[in-house]
C-alpha positions in Angstrom: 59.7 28.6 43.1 58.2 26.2 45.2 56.9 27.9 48.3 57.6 24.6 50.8 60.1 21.9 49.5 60.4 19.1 51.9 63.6 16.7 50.9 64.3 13.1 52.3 62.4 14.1 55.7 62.8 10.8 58.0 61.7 11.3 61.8 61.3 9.0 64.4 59.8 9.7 68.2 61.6 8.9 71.0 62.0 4.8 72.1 60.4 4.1 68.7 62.3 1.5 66.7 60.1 2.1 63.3 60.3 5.7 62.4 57.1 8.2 61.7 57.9 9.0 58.5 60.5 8.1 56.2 62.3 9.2 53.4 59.5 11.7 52.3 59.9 13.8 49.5 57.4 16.6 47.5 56.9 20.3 47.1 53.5 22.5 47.0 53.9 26.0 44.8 52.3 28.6 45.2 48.6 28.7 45.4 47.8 24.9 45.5 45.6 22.8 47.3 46.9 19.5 48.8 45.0 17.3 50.3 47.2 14.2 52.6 45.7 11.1 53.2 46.2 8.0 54.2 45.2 5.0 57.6 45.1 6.0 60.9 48.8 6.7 62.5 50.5 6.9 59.2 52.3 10.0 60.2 49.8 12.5 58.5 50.0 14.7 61.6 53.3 14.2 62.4 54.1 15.7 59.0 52.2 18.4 59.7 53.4 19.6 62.5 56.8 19.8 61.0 55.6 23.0 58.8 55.7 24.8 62.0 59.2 25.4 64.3 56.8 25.8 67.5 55.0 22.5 66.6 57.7 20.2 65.4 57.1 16.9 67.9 60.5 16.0 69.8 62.6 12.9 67.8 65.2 12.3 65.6 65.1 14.0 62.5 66.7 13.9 59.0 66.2 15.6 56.1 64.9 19.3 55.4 61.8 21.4 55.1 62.4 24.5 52.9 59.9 27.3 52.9 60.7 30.0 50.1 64.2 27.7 49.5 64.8 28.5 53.0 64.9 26.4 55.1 62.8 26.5 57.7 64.5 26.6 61.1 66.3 29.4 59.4 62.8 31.4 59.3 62.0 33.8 62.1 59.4 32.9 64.2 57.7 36.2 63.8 57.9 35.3 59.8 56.7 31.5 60.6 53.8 32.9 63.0 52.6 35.2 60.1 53.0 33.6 57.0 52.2 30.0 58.0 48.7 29.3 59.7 47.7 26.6 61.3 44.3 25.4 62.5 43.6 22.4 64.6 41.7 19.5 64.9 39.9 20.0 68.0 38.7 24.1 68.5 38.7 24.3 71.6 42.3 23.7 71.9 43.5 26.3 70.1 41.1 29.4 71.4 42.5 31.4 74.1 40.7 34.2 75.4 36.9 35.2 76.2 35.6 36.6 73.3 35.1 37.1 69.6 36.3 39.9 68.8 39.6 39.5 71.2 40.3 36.0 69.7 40.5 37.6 66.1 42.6 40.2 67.5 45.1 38.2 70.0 47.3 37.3 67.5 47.7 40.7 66.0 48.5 42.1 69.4 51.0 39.6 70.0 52.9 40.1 67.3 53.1 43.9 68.3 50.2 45.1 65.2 49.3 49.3 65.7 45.8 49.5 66.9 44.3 50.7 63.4 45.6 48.0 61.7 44.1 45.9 64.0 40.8 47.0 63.9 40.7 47.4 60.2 41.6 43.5 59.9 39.3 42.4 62.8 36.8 44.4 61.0 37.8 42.5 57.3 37.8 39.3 58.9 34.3 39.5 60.5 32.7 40.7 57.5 34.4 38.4 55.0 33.6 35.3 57.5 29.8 36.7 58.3 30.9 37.2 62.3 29.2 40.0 63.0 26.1 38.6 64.5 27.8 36.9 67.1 31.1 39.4 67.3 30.3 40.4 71.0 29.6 36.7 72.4 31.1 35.0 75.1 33.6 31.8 73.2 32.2 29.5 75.4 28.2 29.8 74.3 29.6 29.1 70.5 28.7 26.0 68.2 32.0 23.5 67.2 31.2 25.1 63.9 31.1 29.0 64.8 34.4 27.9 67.0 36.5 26.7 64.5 35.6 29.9 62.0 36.5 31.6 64.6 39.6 29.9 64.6 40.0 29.6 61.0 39.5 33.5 60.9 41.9 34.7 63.6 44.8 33.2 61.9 43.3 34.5 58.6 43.5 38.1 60.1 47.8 37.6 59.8 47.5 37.4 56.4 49.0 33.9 55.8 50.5 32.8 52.6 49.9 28.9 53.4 47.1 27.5 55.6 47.9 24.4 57.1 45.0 22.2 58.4 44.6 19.2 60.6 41.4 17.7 60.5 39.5 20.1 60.8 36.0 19.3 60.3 36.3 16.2 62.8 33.6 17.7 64.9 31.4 19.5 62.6 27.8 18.3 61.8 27.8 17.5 58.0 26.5 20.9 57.2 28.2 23.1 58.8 31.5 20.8 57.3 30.1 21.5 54.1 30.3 25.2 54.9 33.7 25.2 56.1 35.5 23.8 53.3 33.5 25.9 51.4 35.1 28.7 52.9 38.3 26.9 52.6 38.7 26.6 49.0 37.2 30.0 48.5 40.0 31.6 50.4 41.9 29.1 48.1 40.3 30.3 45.1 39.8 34.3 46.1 43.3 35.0 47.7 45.4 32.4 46.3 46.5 31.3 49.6 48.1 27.7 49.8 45.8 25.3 51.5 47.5 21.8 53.5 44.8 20.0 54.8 44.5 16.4 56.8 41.0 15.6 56.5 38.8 11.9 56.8 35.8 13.5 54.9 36.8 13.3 51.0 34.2 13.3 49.5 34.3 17.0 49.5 38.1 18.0 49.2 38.8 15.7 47.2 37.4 17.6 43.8 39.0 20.6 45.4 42.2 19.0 45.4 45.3 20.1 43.0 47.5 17.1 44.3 46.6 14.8 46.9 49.7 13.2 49.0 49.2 9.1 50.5 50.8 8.2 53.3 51.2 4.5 54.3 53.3 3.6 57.4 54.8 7.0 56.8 55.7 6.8 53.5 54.9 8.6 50.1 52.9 6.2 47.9 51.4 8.6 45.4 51.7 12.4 45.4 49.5 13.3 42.4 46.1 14.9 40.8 43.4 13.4 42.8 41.8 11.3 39.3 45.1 9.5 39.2 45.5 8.8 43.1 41.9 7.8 42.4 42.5 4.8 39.9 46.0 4.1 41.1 44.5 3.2 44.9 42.1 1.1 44.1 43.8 -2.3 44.5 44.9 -0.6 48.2 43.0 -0.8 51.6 42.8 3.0 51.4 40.7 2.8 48.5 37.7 2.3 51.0 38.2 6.1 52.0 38.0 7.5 48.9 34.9 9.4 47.5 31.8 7.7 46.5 31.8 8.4 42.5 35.2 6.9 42.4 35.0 3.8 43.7 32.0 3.4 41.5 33.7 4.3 39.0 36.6 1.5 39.8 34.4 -1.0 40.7 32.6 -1.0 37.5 35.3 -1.5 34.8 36.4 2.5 35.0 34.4 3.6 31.9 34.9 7.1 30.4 36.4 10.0 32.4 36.0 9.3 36.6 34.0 11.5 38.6 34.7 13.3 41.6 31.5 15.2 42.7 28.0 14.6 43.2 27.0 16.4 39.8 30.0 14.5 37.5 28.8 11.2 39.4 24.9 12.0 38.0 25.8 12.8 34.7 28.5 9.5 34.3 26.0 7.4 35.6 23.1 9.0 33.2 25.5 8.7 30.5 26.1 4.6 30.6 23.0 3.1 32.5 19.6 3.3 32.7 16.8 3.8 35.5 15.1 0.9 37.2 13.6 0.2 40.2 16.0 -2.7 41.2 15.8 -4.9 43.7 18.1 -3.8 46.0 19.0 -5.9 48.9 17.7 -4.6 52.5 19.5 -4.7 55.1 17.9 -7.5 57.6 15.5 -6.1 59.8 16.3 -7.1 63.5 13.4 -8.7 65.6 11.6 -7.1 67.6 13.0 -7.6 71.0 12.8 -6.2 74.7 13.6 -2.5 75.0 16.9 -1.6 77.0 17.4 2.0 76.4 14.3 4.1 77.4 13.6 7.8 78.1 10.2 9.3 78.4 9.6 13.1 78.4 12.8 13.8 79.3 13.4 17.7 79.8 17.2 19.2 80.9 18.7 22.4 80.9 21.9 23.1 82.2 21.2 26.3 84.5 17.8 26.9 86.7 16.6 29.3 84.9 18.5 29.1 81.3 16.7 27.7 78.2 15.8 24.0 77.4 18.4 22.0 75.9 16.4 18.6 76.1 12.8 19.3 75.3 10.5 16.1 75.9 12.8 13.6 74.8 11.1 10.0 74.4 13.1 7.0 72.8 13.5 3.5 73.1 16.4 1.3 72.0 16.2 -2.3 71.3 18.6 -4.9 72.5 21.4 -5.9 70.1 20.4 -2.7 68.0 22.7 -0.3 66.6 20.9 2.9 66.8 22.4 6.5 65.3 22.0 9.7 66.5 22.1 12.6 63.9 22.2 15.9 63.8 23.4 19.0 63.9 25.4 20.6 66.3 24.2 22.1 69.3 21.0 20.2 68.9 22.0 18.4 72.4 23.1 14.9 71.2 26.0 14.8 73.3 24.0 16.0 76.5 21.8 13.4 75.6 24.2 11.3 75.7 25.4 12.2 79.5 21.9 12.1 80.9 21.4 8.6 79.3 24.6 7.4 81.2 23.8 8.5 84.7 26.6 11.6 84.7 23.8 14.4 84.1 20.2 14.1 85.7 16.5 15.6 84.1 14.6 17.9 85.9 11.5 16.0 84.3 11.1 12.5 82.8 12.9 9.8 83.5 15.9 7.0 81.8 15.1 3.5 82.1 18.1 1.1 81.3 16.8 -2.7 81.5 14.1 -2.4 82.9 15.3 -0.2 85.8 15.5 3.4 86.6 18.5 4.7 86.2 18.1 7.1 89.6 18.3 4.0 91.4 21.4 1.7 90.0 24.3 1.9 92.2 27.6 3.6 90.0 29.7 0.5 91.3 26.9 -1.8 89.6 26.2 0.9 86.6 29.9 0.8 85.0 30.4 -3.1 86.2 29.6 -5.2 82.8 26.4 -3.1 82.1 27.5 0.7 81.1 30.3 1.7 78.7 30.7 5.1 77.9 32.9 6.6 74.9 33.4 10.5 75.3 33.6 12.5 72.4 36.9 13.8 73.5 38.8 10.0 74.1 41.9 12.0 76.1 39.6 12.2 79.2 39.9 8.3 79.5 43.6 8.5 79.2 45.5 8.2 82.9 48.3 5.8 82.4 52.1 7.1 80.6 51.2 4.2 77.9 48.2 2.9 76.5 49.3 -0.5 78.3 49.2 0.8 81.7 45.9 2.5 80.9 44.4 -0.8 79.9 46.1 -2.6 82.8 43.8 0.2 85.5 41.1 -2.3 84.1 42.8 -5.1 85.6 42.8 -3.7 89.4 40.5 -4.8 92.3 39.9 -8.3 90.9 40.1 -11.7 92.0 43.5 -14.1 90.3 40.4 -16.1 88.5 38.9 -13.0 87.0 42.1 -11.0 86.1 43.1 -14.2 84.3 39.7 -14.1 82.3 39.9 -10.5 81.9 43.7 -11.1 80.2 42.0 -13.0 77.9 39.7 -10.3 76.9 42.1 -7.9 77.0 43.9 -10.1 73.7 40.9 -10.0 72.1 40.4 -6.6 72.2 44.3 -5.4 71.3 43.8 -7.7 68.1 40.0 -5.9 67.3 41.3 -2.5 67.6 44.2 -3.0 65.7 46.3 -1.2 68.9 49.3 -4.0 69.5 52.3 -1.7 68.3 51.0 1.6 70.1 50.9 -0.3 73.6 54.1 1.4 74.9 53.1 4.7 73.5 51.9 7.8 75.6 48.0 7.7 74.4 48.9 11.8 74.1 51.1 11.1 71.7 48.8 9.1 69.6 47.3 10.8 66.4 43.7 10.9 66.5 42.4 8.0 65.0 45.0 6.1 67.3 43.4 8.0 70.3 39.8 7.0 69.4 40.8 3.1 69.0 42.8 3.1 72.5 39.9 4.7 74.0 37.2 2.2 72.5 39.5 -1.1 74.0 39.2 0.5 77.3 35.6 0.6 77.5 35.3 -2.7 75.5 37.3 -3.9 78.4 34.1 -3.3 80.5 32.1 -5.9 78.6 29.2 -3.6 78.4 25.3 -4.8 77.8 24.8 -1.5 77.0 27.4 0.8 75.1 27.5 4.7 74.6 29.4 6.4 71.7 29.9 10.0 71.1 31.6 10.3 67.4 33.3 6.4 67.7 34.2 6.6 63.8 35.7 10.6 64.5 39.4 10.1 63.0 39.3 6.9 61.8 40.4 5.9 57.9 37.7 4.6 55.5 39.9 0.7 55.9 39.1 1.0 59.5 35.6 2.3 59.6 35.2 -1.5 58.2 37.0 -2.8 60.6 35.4 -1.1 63.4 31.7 -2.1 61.6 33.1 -5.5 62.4 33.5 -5.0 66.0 29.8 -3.6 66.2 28.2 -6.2 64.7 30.0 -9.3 66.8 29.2 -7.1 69.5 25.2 -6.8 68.1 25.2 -10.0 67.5 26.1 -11.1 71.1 23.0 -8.8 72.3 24.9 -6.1 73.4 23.0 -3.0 72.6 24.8 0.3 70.6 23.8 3.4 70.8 26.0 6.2 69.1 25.7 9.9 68.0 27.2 10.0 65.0 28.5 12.9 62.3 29.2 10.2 60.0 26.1 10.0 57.4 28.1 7.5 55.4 29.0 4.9 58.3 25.0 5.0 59.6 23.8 4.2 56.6 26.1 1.5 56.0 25.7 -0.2 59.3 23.1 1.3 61.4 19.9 -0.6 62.3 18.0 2.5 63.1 18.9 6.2 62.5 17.6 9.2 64.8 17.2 12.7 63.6 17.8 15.0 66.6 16.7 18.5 66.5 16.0 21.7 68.6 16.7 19.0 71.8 14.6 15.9 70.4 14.0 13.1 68.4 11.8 14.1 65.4 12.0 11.0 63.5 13.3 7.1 63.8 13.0 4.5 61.2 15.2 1.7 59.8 18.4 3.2 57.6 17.5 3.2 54.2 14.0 5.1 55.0 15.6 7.7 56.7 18.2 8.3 54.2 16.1 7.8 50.9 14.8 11.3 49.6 16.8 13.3 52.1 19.1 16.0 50.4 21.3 16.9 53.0 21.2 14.2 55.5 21.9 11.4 53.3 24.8 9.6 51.7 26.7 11.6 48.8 25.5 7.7 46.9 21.8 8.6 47.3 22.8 12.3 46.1 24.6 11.0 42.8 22.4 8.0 42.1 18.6 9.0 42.9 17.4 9.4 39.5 18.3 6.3 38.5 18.3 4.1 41.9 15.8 5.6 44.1 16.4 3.0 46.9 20.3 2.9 46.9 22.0 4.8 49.8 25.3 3.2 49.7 28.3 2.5 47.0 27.4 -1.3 47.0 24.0 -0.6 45.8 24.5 1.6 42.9 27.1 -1.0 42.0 24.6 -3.6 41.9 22.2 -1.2 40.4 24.5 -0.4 37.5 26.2 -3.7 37.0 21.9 -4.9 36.1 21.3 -2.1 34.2 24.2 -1.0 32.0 23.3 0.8 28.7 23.3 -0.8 25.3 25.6 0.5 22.8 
């Protein structure tokens, strides 16, 4: 018995003329792990929330969703709130009262649990999900990781039979990622709960994978073991988001069995070529040119007499770079980030942006053609009922000539982000990718010498992570400077000029890509993982393609 069916499901949002999804048909039994893909805006989400009454998006519908053979509107909403968890892309968004241990009890008490039950399973959960150093903290002084265990914990305290997930490692550091899947497929593996996640990252659930489901324009392409989706994709734009060993694997004549992980990726590659120390091409190295981004000794803390969150922060950032911030989270990145752009100031040090100190640029003059900021959360931009009408607040306060030029721009931009067909859309309405592009036109729209990304590539497909590398190098190229904090190992090494590692509230190294990511182990490219022994020097697919199109074994 398949424990959701869903059958011929077509939904379309209101004033939409193309529906969401269409025509989608597939069942998950019992104790598997899907994985759905597919581009940015292909209805992934939109699916999702239709395995939930309470979260079905208002539209037309047609078709069913059966859970158990029932079908689902059918289901009590005590049943659904029990049996069916859900965990969401952004944490904070879903946690609801002050502290640990009340989070991982709220939904118990809702739903009317005895006080001994609920202790016992508050007391499981924070053992089995190693809480119970930080069981007594305020929510608000977590890390995005700690935040969404705690999440993924509170709804694992009603003993689901399905977990449902929606992106959510989005905004996790690559570690602490790593981690939570981990947990993921061992409550997979352990309790034989059904797992239903969304997720950009697949390099990781991918091998976990029993089936994985690709959507395109909201509509089933494949729904099969990830090996075949693997092979069968890779003639498709979507091919660029799947996992490193398998597009080796395809682009290299799909020899033997294909690898998913790291360790099957070593051995296939030991198996049919041999080492060398090839020449692999280096990225070119940018001139040396005046510095535009500057801080020296920088030191901030958010409270007078709380701890240090930047500690002696000194950095400079050349013109026309593309520079990447990594790290973990909690490190202070993102704080770096809003002292660097004027909206939080040090107690110590100072910025210098061109030349000048930031303390004394006018805000009128400091968001006028020289700043442009991208938040890591791109609904704060949002103000308008459409993404139009947010673009258009760009327009205001100028002169007929410049509104004209500014049209202009504004054309240029809708065709680089790829946003044309969401322009009458509510941005809130948007699915996250979508979200992330509407906000990057409106700060584009700026034309920034200087522009500030917090997680630009969160939510966005592997097809239009290229895309978007596009947009940064015109922009580069133009001598408009890019400085970014980044989870998104893969996308830095591809594109960056120089990576950053941040730690413990500053810089402790910053060198050119491929020197920062050769000989890491954790902080480098799942390519460099697979492909060391044989290719020291490669850190992305393209060069252990080259590497073992030069090198194949003999007989």
């Amino acid at each position: 018995m398949a424990l959701l069916e869903i059958k011929n499901l077509t939904f379309a949002y209101p004033d939409t003329q193309k529906p969401a999804l269409e025509n989608v048909s597939f069942s998950i039994e019992q104790g598997e792990f899907v994985v759905i893909c597919g581009k940015s805006g292909c209805g992934k989400s939109t699916l999702l929330r239709h395995f939930k009454t309470v979260l079905t998006p208002y539209g037309k519908r047609e078709g069913g969703i059966f859970f158990e053979e029932k079908p689902l509107e059918q289901v009590s909403m005590r049943t659904q709130a029990g049996q069916i968890g859900y965990v969401l892309q952004n944490p904070d968004n879903q946690l609801v009262t002050d502290k640990v241990w009340h989070e991982l009890a709220f939904g118990m008490e809702n739903m009317g649990f005895d006080q001994q039950t609920i202790r016992l399973r508050v007391a499981e959960m924070a053992s089995f999900f190693g809480i119970q150093n930080w069981f007594h903290k305020d929510v608000e002084t977590l890390s995005g990781g700690q935040k969404q265990l705690l999440n993924l914990a509170s709804v694992m305290a009603m003993q689901p039979k399905v977990l449902v997930l929606d992106e959510p490692t989005s905004q996790l550091d690559p570690i602490a990622a790593s981690d939570f899947l981990a947990t993921i497929r061992k409550i997979n593996l352990d309790l034989g709960i059904t797992i239903i996640i969304i997720e950009h990252r697949l390099e990781e659930v991918f091998p976990m994978a029993d089936k994985v489901l690709v959507l395109e324009n909201g509509k089933k392409i494949f729904y099969d073991k990830p090996q075949m989706v693997g092979k069968a994709l890779a003639d498709n734009d979507l091919f660029l988001a799947m996992p490193s060993p398998v597009q080796v694997y395809n682009a290299t004549g799909q020899i033997g069995d294909c690898p998913l992980t790291v360790c099957e990726g070593r051995n296939w590659l030991e198996t049919h070529y041999i080492p060398a120390n090839i020449p692999i091409p280096i990225s070119e190295k940018k001139k040396k040119s005046d510095v535009v981004v500057q801080a020296k000794e920088v030191w901030f803390r958010y409270e007078k007499d709380g701890k240090d969150v930047v500690k002696d922060l000194s950095m400079q950032v050349n013109r026309g770079e593309l520079y990447c911030i990594l790290g973990g989270n909690g490190t202070g990145k993102s704080t770096t980030l809003s002292l660097l752009c004027g909206i939080r100031h040090p107690y110590r040090g100072k910025i210098i942006l061109n030349g000048r100190d930031i303390r004394k640029i006018k805000e009128s003059e400091l968001y006028n053609h020289f700043l442009g900021v991208l938040p890591q959360n791109p609904q704060t931009l949002f103000v308008g009922d459409t993404v139009q009408e947010d673009l258009n607040e760009m327009l205001t306060d100028c002169s007929a000539q410049e509104k004209k030029r500014r049209k202009r721009v504004m054309e240029q931009v809708i065709e680089d982000t790829e946003i044309r067909h969401l322009l009458n859309m509510h941005p809130y309405d948007l699915s996250g990718g979508e979200q992330q592009r509407a906000a990057l036109a409106k700060v584009l729209l700026l034309e920034p010498q200087i522009l500030l990304l917090d997680e630009p590539t969160k939510g966005l497909d592997g097809f239009y992570k290229h895309k978007l590398a596009g947009i940064f190098k015109k922009l580069t190229n133009r001598e408009i400077t890019i400085l970014m904090v980044s989870h998104d190992i893969e996308f830095c090494a591809s594109y960056g000029d120089t990576c950053a590692m941040f730690f413990d509230g500053g810089i402790v190294t910053a060198c050119g890509a491929r020197e920062f990511f050769t000989g890491n182990c954790f902080y480098t490219t799942v390519a460099n993982r697979m492909a060391r022994n044989l290719f020291p020097t490669a850190i992305t697919v393209k060069d252990v393609i080259e590497g073992c199109r030069a090198n194949k074994r003999q007989g």
